[in-house]
C-alpha positions as a Python dict, from the first residue, in 0.01 Angstrom:
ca = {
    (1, 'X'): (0, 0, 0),
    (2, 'X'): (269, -85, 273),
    (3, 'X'): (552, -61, 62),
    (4, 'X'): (411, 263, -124),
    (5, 'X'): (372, 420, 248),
    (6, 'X'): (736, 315, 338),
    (7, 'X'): (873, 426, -12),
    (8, 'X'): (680, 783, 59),
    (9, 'X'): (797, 783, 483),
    (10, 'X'): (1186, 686, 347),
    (11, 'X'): (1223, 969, 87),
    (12, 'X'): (1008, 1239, 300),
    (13, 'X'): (1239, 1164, 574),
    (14, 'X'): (1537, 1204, 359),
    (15, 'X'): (1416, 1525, 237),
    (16, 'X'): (1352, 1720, 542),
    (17, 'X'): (1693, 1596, 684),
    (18, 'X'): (1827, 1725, 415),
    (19, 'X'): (1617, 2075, 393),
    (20, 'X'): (1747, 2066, 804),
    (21, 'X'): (2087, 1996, 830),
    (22, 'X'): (2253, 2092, 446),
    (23, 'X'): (2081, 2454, 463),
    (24, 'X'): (2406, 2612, 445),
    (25, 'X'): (2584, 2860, 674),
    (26, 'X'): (2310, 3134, 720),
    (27, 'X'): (2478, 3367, 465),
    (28, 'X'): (2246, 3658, 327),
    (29, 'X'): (2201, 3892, 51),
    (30, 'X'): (2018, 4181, 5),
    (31, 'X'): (1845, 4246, -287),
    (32, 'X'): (1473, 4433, -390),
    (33, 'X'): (1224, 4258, -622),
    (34, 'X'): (1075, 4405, -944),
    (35, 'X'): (778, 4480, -731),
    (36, 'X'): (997, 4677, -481),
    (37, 'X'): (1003, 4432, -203),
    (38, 'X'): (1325, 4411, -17),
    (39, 'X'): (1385, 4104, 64),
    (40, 'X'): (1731, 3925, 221),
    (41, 'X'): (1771, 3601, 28),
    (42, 'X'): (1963, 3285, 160),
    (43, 'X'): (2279, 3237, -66),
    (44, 'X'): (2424, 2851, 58),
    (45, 'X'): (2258, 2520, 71),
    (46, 'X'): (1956, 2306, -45),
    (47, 'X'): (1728, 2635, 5),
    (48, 'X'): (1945, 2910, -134),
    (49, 'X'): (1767, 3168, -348),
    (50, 'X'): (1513, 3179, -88),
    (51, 'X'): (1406, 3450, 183),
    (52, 'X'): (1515, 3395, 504),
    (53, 'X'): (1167, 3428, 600),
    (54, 'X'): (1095, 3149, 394),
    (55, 'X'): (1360, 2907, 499),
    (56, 'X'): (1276, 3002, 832),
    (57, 'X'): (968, 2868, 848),
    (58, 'X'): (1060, 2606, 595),
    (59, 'X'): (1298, 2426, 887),
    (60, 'X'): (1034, 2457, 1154),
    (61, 'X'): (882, 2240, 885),
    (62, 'X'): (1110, 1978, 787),
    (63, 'X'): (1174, 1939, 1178),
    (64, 'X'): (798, 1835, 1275),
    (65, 'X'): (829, 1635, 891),
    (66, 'X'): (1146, 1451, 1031),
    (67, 'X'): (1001, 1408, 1420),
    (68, 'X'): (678, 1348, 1362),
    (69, 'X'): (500, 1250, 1068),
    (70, 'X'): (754, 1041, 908),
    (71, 'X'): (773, 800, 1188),
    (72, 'X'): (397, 808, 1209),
    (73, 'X'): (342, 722, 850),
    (74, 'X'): (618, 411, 917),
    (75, 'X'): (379, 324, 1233),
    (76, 'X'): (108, 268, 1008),
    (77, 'X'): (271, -8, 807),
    (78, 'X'): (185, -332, 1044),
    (79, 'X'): (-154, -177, 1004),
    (80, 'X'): (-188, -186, 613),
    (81, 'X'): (-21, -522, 635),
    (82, 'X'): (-292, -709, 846),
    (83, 'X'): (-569, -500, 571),
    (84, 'X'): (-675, -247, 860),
    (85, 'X'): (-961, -56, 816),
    (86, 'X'): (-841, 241, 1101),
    (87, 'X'): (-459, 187, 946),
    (88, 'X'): (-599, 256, 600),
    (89, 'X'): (-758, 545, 678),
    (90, 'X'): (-464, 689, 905),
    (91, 'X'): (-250, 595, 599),
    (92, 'X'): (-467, 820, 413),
    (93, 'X'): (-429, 1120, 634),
    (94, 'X'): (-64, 1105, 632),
    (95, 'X'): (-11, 1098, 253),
    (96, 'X'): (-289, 1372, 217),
    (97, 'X'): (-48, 1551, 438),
    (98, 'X'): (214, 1504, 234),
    (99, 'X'): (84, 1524, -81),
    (100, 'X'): (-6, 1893, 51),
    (101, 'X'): (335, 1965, 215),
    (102, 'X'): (513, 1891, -90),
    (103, 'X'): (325, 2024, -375),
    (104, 'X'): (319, 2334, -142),
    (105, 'X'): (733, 2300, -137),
    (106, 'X'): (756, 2247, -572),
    (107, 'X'): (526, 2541, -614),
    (108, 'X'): (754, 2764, -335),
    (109, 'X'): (1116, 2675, -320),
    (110, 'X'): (1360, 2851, -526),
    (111, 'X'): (1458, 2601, -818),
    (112, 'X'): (1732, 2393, -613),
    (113, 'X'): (1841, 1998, -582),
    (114, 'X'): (1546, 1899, -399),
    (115, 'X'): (1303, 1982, -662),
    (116, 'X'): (1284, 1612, -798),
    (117, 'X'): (1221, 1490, -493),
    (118, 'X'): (940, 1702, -404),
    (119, 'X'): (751, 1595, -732),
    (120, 'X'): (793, 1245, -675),
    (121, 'X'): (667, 1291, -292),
    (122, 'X'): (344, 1437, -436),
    (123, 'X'): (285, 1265, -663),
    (124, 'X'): (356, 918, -539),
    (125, 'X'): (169, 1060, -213),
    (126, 'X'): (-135, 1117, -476),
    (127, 'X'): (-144, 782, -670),
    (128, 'X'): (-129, 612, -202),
    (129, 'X'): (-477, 856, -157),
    (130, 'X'): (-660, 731, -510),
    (131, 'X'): (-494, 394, -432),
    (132, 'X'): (-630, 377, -38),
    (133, 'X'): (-985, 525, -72),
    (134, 'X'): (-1020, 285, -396),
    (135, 'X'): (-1012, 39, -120),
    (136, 'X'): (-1221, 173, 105),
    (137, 'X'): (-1618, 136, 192),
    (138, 'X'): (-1719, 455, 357),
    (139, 'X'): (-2039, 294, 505),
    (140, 'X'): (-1792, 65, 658),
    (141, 'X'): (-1587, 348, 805),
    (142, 'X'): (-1948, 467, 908),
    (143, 'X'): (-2034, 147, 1109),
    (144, 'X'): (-1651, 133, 1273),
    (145, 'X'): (-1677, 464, 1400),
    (146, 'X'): (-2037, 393, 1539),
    (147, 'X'): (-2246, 617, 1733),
    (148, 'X'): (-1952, 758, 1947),
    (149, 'X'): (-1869, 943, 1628),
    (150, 'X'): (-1806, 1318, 1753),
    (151, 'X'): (-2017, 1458, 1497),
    (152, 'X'): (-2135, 1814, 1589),
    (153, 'X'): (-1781, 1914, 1736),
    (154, 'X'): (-1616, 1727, 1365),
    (155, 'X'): (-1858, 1978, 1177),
    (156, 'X'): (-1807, 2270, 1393),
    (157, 'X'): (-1421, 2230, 1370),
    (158, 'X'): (-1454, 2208, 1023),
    (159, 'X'): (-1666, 2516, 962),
    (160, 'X'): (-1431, 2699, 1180),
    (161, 'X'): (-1127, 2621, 1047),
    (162, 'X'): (-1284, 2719, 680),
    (163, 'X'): (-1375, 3061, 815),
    (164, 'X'): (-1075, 3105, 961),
    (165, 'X'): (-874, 3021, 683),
    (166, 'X'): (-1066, 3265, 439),
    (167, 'X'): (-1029, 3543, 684),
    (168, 'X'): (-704, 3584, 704),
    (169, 'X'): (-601, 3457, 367),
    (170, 'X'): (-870, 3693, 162),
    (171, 'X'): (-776, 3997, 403),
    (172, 'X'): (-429, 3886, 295),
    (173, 'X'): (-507, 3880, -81),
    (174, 'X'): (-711, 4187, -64),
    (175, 'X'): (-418, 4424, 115),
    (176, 'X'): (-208, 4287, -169),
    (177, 'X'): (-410, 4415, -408),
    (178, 'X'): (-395, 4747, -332),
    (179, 'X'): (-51, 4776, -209),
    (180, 'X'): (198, 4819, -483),
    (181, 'X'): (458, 4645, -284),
    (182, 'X'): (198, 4320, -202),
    (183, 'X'): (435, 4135, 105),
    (184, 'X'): (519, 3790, -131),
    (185, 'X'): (831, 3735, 70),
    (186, 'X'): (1037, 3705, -289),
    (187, 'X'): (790, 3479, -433),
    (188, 'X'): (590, 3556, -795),
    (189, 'X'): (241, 3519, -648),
    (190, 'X'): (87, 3380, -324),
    (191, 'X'): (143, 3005, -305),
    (192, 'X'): (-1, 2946, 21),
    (193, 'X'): (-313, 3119, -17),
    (194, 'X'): (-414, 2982, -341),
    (195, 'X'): (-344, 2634, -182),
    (196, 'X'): (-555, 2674, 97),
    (197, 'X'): (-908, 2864, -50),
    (198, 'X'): (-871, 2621, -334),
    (199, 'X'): (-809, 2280, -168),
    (200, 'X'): (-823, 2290, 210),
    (201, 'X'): (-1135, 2484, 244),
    (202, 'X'): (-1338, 2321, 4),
    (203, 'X'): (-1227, 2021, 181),
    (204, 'X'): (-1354, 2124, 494),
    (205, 'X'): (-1662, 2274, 369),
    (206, 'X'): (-1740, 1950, 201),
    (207, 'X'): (-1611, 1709, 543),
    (208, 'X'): (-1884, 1949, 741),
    (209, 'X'): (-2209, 1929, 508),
    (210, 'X'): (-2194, 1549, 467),
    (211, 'X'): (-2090, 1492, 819),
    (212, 'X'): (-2379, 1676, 918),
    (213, 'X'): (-2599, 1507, 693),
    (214, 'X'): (-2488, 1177, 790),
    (215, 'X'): (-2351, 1080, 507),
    (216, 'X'): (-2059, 803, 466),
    (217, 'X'): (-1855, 979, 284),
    (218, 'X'): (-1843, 1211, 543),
    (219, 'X'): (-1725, 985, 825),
    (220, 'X'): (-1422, 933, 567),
    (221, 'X'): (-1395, 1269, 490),
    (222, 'X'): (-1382, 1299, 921),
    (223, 'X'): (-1143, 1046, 941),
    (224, 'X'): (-863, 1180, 679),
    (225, 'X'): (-897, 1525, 816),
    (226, 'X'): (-841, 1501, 1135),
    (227, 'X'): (-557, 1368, 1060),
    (228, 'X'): (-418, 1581, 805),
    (229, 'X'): (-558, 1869, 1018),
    (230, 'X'): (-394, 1773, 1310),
    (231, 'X'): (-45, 1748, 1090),
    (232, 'X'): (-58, 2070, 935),
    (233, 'X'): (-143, 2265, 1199),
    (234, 'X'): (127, 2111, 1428),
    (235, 'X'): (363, 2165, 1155),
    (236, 'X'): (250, 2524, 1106),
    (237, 'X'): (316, 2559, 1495),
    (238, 'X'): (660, 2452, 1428),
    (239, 'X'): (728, 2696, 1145),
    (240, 'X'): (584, 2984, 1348),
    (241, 'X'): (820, 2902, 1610),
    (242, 'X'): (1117, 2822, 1412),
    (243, 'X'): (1078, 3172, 1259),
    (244, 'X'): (990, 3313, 1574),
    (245, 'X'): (1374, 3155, 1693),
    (246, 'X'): (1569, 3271, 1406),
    (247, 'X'): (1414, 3648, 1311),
    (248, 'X'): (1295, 3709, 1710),
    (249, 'X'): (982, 3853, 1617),
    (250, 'X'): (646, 3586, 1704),
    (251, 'X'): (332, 3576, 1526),
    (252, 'X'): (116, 3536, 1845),
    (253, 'X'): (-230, 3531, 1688),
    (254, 'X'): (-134, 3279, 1432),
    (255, 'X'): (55, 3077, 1684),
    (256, 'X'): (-278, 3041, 1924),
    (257, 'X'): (-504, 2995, 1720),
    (258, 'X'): (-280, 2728, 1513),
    (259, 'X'): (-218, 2520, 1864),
    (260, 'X'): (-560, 2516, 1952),
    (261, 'X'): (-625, 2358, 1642),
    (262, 'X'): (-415, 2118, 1687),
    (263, 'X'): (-480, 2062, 2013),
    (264, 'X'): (-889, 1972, 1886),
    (265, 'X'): (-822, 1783, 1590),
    (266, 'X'): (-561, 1542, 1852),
    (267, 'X'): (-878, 1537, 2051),
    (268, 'X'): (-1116, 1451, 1818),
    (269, 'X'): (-853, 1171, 1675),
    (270, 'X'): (-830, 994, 1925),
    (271, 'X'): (-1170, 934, 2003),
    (272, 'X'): (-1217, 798, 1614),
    (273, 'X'): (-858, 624, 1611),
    (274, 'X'): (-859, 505, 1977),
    (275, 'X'): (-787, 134, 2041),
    (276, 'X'): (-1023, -94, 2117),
    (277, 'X'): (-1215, -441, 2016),
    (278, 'X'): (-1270, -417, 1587),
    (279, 'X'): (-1691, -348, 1521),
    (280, 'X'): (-1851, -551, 1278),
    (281, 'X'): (-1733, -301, 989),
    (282, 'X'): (-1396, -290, 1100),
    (283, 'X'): (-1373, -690, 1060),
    (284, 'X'): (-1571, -725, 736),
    (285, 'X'): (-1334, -469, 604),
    (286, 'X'): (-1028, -619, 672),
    (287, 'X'): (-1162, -962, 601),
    (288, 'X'): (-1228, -834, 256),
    (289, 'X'): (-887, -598, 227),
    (290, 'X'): (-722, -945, 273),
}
């Protein structure tokens, strides 16, 4: 599991430096969709053939990718070498975050030389997440988190985040559908969107209604999402602003609510992840990962 994570942390890192610093010179064309969309594509580097809307936010991306959650994911390796329960399940967040990130970027990018890379990052990221939770008692995560467990604010969060997400993604899908020029930013459908109401809010439908119930699972569930959660929506922060930098015009209702997200799940994080002497759940776990 250590060398998986390092194999994933190495070739994510190498692919947002790349996506950062071979983008190419900036150079657009113009050009209108069969849909009638006018769109100004990117013609040089790794993301040509792209909107400059998209590679925009793409870089805002790769930068919190490169900065942040690559070196976190390294961080995590002493962890999965000594068989820890709290490292495992950090582990797990990571890759879920990656597995997301880049089967978002195979699905989205224009066909370009990154496209290999972006399967392999998913899917490898995939095989770490059936590999980790394989491992994994969730009535020992239960007993490790113990009764400090933020539950109520975990399922709260959760149910939020799920309405929140299908509000503006369905009032999204449903303007499409009645506009004959649907805003797809160059794209053949809505990436994003199906992404999201198909994975990320079942997810945290499903995180909420066993947390609430008590259930193991659910204090896994809790434990994976908060930090995925906390990933994406720091990363979405970035893209916001890195599009925000290089058209001039901000999204400031996204970018709030987006920040405060990530601003709760860090919160709720590290009072599951924060240091401390191992319970009894934590030790019988990593006496029987080793």
């Amino acid at each position: 599991m250590a060398a998986l994570s390092f194999g994933v942390a190495a070739i994510m890192g190498l692919a947002s430096a790349v996506g950062i610093f071979a983008r190419g010179e900036g150079t657009l064309r113009r050009a209108t969709s069969i849909r009638g969309e006018v769109i100004h594509y990117t013609t040089t580097g790794v993301y040509a053939f792209n909107a400059e809307r998209v590679v925009a936010e793409g870089i805002g991306w790769d930068w919190f990718t490169l900065a942040i959650a690559t070196p976190a994911l390294l961080a995590t390796i002493p962890w999965l070498v000594r068989g820890s329960l709290r490292g495992r399940m950090f582990a797990l967040g990571l890759l879920g975050y990656a597995f997301y990130q880049y089967l978002m970027y195979a699905l989205t990018w224009a066909f370009g030389p990154l496209f290999p890379l972006f399967i392999g990052l998913y899917t490898t990221s995939l095989v770490g997440i059936v590999w980790i939770v394989s491992t994994i008692d969730p009535g020992a995560v239960a007993r490790t988190l113990g009764p400090g467990f933020p539950r109520r604010r975990m399922v709260t969060l959760c149910g939020v985040m799920a309405l929140v997400l299908v509000g503006m993604w369905t009032q999204r899908v449903a303007v499409g559908l009645r506009s004959e020029t649907p805003q797809l930013f160059g794209m053949t459908t809505m990436v994003i969107q199906a992404l999201d109401l198909g994975l990320i809010v079942p997810l945290c439908l499903w995180t909420a209604v066993t947390t609430w119930r008590r259930r193991p699972v659910g204090y896994l569930l809790s434990a994976l999402l908060v930090v995925k959660g906390f990933a994406m929506a720091a990363a979405i922060v970035a893209m916001l602003l890195s599009a925000w930098a290089i058209e001039g015009t901000p999204e400031l209702p996204a970018l709030i609510v987006f920040s405060l997200f990530a601003a709760m799940l860090s919160w709720l994080g590290v009072r599951m992840y924060a240091p401390g002497e191992p319970r009894a759940g934590e030790r019988h776990a990593a006496a029987d990962a080793l």
